[in-house]
Legacy VTK file of the C-alpha trace (Angstrom):
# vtk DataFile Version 3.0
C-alpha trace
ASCII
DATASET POLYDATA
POINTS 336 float
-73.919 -67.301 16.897
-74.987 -70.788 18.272
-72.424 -73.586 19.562
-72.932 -75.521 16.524
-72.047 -72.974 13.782
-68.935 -71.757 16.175
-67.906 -75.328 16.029
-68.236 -75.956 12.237
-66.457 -72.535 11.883
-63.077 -73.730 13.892
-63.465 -76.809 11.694
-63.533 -74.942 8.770
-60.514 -72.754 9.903
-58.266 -75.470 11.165
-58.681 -76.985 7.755
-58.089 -73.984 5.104
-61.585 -73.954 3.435
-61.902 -70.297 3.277
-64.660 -70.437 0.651
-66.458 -73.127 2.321
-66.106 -70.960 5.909
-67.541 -67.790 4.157
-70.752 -69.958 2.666
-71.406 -70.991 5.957
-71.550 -67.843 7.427
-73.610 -66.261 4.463
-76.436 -69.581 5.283
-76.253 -69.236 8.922
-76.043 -65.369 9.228
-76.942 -63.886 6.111
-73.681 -61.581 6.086
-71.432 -62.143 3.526
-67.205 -62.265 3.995
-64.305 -62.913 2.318
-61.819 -65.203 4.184
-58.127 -64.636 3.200
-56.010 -67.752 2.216
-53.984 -68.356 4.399
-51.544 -70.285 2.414
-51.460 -67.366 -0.263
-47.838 -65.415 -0.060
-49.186 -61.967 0.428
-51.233 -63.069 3.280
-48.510 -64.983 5.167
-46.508 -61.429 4.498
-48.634 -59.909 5.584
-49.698 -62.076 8.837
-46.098 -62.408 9.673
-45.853 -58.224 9.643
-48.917 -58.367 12.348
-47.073 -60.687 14.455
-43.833 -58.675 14.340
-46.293 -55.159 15.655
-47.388 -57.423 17.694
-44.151 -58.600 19.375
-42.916 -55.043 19.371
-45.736 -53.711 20.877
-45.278 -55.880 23.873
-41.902 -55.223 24.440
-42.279 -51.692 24.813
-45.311 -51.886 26.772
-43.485 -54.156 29.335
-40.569 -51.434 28.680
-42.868 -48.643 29.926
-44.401 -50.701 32.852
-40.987 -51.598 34.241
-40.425 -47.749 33.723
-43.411 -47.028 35.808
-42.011 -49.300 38.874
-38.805 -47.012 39.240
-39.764 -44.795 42.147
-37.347 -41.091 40.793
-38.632 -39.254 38.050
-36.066 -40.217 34.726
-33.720 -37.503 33.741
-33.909 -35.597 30.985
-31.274 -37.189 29.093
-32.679 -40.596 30.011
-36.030 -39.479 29.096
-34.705 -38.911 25.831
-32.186 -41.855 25.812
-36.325 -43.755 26.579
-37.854 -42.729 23.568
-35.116 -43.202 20.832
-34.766 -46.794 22.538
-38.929 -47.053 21.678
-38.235 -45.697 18.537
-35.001 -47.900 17.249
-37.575 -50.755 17.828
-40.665 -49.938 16.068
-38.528 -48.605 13.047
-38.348 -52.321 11.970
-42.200 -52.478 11.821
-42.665 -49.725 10.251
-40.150 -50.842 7.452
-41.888 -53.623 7.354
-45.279 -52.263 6.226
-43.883 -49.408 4.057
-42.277 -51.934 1.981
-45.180 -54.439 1.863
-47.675 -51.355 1.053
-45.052 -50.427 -2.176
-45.492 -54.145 -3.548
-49.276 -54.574 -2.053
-50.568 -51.060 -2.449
-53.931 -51.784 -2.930
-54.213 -54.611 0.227
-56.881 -52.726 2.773
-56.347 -54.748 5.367
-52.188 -53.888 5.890
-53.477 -50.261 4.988
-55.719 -50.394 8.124
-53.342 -52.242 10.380
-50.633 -49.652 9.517
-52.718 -46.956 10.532
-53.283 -48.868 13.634
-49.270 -48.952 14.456
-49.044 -44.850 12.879
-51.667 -43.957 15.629
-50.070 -46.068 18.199
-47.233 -44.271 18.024
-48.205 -40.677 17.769
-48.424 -40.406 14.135
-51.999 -39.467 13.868
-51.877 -37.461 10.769
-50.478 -40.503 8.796
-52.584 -42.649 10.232
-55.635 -41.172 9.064
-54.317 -41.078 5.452
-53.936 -44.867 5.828
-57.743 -45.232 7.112
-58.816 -43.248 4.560
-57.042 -45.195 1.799
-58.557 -48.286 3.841
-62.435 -46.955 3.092
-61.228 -46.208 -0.515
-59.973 -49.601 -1.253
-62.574 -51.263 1.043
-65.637 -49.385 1.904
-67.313 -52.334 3.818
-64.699 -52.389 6.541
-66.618 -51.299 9.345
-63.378 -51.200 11.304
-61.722 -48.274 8.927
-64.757 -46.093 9.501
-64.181 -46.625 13.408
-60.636 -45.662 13.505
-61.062 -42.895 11.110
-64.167 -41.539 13.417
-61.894 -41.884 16.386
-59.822 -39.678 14.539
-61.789 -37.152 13.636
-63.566 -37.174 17.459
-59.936 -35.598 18.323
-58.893 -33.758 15.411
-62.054 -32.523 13.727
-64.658 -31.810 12.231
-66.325 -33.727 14.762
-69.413 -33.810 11.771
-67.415 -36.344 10.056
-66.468 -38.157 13.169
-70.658 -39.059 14.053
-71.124 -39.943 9.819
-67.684 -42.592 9.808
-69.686 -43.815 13.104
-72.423 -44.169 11.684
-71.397 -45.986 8.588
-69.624 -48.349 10.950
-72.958 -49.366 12.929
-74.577 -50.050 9.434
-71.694 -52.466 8.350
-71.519 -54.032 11.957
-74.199 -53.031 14.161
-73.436 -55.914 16.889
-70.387 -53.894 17.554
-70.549 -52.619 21.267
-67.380 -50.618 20.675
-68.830 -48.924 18.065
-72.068 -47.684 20.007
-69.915 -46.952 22.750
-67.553 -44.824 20.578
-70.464 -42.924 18.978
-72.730 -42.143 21.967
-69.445 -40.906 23.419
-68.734 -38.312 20.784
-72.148 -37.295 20.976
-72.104 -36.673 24.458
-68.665 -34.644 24.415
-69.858 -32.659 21.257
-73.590 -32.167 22.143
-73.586 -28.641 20.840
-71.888 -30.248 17.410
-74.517 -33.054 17.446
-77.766 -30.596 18.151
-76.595 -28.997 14.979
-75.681 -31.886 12.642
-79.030 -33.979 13.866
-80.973 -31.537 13.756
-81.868 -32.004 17.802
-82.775 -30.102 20.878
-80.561 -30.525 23.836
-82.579 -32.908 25.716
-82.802 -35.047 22.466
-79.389 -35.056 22.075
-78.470 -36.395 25.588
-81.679 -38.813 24.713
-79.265 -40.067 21.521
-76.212 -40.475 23.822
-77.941 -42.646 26.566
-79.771 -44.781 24.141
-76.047 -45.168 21.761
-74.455 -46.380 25.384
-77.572 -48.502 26.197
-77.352 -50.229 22.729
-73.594 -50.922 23.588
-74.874 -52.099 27.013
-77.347 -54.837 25.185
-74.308 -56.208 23.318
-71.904 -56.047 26.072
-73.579 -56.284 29.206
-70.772 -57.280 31.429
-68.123 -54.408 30.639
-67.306 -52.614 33.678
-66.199 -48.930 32.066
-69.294 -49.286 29.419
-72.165 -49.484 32.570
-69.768 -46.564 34.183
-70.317 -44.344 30.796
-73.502 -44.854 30.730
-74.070 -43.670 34.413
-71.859 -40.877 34.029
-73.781 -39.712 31.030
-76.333 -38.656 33.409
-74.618 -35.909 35.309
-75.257 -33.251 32.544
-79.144 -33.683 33.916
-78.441 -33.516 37.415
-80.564 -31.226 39.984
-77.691 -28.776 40.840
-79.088 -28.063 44.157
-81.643 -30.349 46.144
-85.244 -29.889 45.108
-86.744 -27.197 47.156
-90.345 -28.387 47.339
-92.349 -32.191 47.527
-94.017 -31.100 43.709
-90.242 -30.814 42.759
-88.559 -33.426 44.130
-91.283 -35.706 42.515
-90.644 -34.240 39.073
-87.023 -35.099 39.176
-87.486 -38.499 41.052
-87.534 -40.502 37.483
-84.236 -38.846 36.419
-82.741 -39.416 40.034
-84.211 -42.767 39.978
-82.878 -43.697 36.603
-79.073 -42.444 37.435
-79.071 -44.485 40.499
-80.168 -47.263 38.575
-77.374 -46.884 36.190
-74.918 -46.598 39.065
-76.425 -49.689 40.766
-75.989 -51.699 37.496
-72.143 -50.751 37.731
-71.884 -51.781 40.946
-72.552 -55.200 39.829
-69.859 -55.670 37.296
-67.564 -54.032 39.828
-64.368 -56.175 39.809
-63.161 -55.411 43.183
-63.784 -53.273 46.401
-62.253 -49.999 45.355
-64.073 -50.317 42.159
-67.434 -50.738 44.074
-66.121 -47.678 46.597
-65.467 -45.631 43.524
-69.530 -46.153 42.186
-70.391 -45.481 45.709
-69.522 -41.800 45.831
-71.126 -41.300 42.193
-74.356 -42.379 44.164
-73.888 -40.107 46.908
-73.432 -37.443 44.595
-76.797 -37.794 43.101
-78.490 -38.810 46.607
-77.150 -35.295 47.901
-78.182 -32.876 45.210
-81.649 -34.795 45.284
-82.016 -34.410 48.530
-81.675 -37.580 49.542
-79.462 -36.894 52.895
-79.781 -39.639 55.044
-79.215 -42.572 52.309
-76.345 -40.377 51.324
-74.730 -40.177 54.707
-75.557 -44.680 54.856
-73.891 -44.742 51.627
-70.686 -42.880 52.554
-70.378 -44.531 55.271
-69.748 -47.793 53.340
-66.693 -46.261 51.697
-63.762 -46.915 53.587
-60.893 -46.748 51.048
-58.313 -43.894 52.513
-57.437 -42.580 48.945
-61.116 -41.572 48.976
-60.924 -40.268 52.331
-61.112 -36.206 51.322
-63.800 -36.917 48.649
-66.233 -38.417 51.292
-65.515 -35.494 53.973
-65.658 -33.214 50.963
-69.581 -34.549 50.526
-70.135 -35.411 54.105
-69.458 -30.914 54.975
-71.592 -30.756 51.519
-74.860 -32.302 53.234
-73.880 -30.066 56.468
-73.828 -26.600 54.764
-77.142 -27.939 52.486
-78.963 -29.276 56.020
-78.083 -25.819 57.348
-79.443 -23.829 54.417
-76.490 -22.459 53.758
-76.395 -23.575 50.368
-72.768 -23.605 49.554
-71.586 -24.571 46.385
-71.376 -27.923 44.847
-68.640 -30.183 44.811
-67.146 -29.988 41.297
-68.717 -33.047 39.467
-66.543 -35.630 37.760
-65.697 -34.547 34.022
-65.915 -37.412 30.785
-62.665 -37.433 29.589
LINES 1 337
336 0 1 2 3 4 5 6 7 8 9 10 11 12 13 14 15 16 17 18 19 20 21 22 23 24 25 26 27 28 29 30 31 32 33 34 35 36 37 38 39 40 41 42 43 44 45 46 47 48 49 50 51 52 53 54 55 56 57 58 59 60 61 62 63 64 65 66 67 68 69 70 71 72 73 74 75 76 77 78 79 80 81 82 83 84 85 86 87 88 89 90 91 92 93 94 95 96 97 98 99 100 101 102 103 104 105 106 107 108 109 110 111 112 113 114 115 116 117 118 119 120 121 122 123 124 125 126 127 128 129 130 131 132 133 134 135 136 137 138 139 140 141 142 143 144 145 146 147 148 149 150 151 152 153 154 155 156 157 158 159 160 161 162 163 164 165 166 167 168 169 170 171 172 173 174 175 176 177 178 179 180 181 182 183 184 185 186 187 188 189 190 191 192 193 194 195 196 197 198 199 200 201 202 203 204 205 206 207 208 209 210 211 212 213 214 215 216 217 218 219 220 221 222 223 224 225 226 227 228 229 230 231 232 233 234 235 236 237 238 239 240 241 242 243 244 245 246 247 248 249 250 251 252 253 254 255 256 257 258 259 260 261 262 263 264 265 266 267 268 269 270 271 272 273 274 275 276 277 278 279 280 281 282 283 284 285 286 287 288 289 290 291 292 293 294 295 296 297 298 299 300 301 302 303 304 305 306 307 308 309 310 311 312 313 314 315 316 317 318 319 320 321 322 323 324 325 326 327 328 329 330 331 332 333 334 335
């Protein structure tokens, strides 16, 4: 979106010309929206039930993280004592939305936001019966079809979890999240995804990469998105160094192109045990490729003592592989 068309937009907003704003962006973009009023009663309801989530999401996040700063372990009882204290204060919110969705039952956009606080707060099932009322009422929310793919990605059938993805692209496909969330699925369900796409394995890990390199193009500076991607690559990984010249040459692009990833992370790497961290993912693949010596210069560079086992757990890896010994591998890091 260019400066001048951002510009005319915060005009537009600042002044409450909803109709105006969604012209503009209908010339400019082609896509077509509908701007609430923000002077309209429902909406200001409704705006003023996002800001109290909001406010009560805060509070028990700084809650928890004061929580997490007490060095003993909480009691049972105050364990307990924790949650109905978490509890007493998002009952307000949730009042608040059950009571607007009785008067407003057909508004998508509450329906969707009070899935948002059900799932938030560990009540998945309801949440997804809010998404899916979201789709009903508005089926060109590409946000709905996200959260109810999310849903399904944990719950099952995973099947409907890559088509509510994929409807979401089509609605917003300059969504990063969204690629990110799909390629994800894919990658954790490949044996789901050969079946639904009708795809061999190596096509399927094919569909995951290029998913997490579309998310790449539209967010190229996220940190965790460049990590995905790399770590997408284990799955393909030699599992013991190439035995012979004609081998290692077949596997170079692979090797080459995993690195790469890695080396891409490095870059958006926010601080020194982040960059430590993509270090031993590279010595990883410069071990089972063979690759000894740059994996012994790259080890060397991490210094970081909670790493400390890891790199002596690699460094008596090379050792027993330079020997012939061929013990086994190092258990390789998992997606989550």
């Amino acid at each position: 979106m260019s400066d001048l068309l951002i510009g005319a937009l915060s005009a537009l907003l600042a002044t409450n010309q909803p109709a105006a704003l969604s012209n503009l962006v209908r010339s400019q973009t082609g896509l077509a929206i509908s701007v609430p009023n923000s002077n309209d009663p429902v909406e200001k309801e409704y705006l003023r039930i996002l800001s109290l989530d909001d406010a009560a999401q805060e509070e028990v996040q700084g809650w928890m993280r004061e929580r997490d700063q007490i060095a003993t372990t909480p009691t049972e009882l105050e364990a307990t004592l924790f949650r109905g204290k978490i509890r007493q204060r998002y009952d307000p919110v949730k009042k608040a939305y059950v009571e607007f969705l009785r008067t407003h039952p057909q508004h998508a956009r509450a329906r969707l936001a009070y899935g948002s606080f059900l799932g938030d707060i560990g009540e998945e099932n309801e949440a997804q019966a809010q998404w899916i009322k979201a789709t009903e009422l508005d089926p060109r929310n590409p946000a709905a079809w996200n959260n109810l793919a999310n849903y399904y990605g944990h719950h099952g059938p995973v099947t409907n979890s890559f088509a509510c993805y994929a409807r979401a692209l089509a609605l917003q496909p300059g969504e990063a999240l969204y690629y990110q969330n799909f390629a994800t699925t894919v990658f954790l369900f490949r044996h789901d995804a050969k079946s639904y796409f009708g795809l061999t394995e190596a096509q399927v890990f094919d569909k995951a990469l290029d998913l997490y390199r579309q998310a790449r193009k539209l967010d190229p500076e996220n940190f965790l998105l460049a990590t995905d991607l790399a770590q997408s690559y284990y799955p393909l990984m030699p599992k013991t160094p190439p035995p012979t010249d004609a081998d290692r040459a077949a596997q170079k692009p692979l090797v080459d192109a995993a690195l790469a990833a890695w080396d891409d992370a490095m870059k958006l790497a926010a601080d020194d045990t982040a960059r430590q961290g993509v270090q031993i993912h590279r010595a990883r693949w410069l071990i089972n490729s063979g690759r000894f010596e740059d994996a012994h210069k790259t080890l060397a560079k991490v210094t970081n003592g909670t790493l400390a086992s890891t790199v002596r757990a690699l460094t008596n890896k090379i050792a027993k592989l330079q020997a012939g010994t061929n013990a086994p591998s190092a258990e390789l890091p998992r997606k989550p």
